[in-house]
C-alpha positions in Angstrom: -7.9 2.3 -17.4 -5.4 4.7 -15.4 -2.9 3.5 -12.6 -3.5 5.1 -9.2 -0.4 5.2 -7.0 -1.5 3.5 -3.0 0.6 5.0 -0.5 -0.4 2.5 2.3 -1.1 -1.0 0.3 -1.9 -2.6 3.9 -4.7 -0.2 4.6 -5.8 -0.1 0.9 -6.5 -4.1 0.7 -8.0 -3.6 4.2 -10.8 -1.2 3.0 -11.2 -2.5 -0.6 -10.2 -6.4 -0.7 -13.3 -8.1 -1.7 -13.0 -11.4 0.1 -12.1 -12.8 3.4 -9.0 -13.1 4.7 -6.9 -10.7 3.7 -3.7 -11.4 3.0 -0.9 -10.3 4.0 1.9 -7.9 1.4 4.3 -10.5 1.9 2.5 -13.5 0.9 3.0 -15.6 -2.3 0.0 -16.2 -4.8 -0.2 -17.5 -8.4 -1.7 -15.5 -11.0 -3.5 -17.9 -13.3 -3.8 -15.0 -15.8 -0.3 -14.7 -16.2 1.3 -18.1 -15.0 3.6 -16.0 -12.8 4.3 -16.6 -8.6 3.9 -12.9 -7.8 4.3 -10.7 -4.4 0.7 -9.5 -2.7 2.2 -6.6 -2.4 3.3 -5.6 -5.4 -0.3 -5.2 -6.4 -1.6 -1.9 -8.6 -4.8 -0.4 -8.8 -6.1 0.9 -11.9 -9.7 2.6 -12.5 -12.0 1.4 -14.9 -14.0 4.1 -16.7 -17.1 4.2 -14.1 -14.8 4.8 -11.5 -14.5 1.0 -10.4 -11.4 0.4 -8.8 -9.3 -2.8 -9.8 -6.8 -4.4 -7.8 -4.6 -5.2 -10.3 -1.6 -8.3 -10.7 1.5 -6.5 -10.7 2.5 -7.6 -14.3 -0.4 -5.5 -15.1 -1.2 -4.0 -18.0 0.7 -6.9 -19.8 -1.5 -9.5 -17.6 -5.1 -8.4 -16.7 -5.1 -10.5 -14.3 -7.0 -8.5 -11.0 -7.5 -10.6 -7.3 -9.5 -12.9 -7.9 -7.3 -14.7 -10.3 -4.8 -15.0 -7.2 -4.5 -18.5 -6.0 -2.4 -19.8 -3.3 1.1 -21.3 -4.5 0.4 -24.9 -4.8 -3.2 -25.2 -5.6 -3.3 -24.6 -9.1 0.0 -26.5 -10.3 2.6 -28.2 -8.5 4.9 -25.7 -7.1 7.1 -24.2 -4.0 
């Protein structure tokens, strides 16, 4: 897979995030790939061979962890 560089993350997640509820850059989550709090925002986006675009954990390619892996802090261990 290649990393693509997003210029506006905001409007990239706004087209291309696949659930509701679209969070915002500054937000929080837990990567339960990588056991790490990361920063929405920090998100990459790397293409898969077909074309498929993968929003990406930003400890990516290490982790290959992609959104959906994302949890709110708090709900998958106890943290702040």
């Amino acid at each position: 897979m290649i990393e693509i560089q997003i210029e506006d993350k905001q409007m990239y997640l706004v087209d291309n995030y696949p659930f509701d509820g679209i969070p915002d850059l500054r937000e929080k989550r837990h990567c339960i790939h990588c056991d790490e709090i990361i920063i929405v925002g920090d998100f990459k986006v790397y293409v898969g061979n077909d074309g498929f675009e993968f929003i990406c954990c930003p400890n990516a390619p290490e982790c290959d962890g992609t959104v959906i892996d994302w949890v709110p802090v708090g709900l998958w261990k106890d943290e702040e």
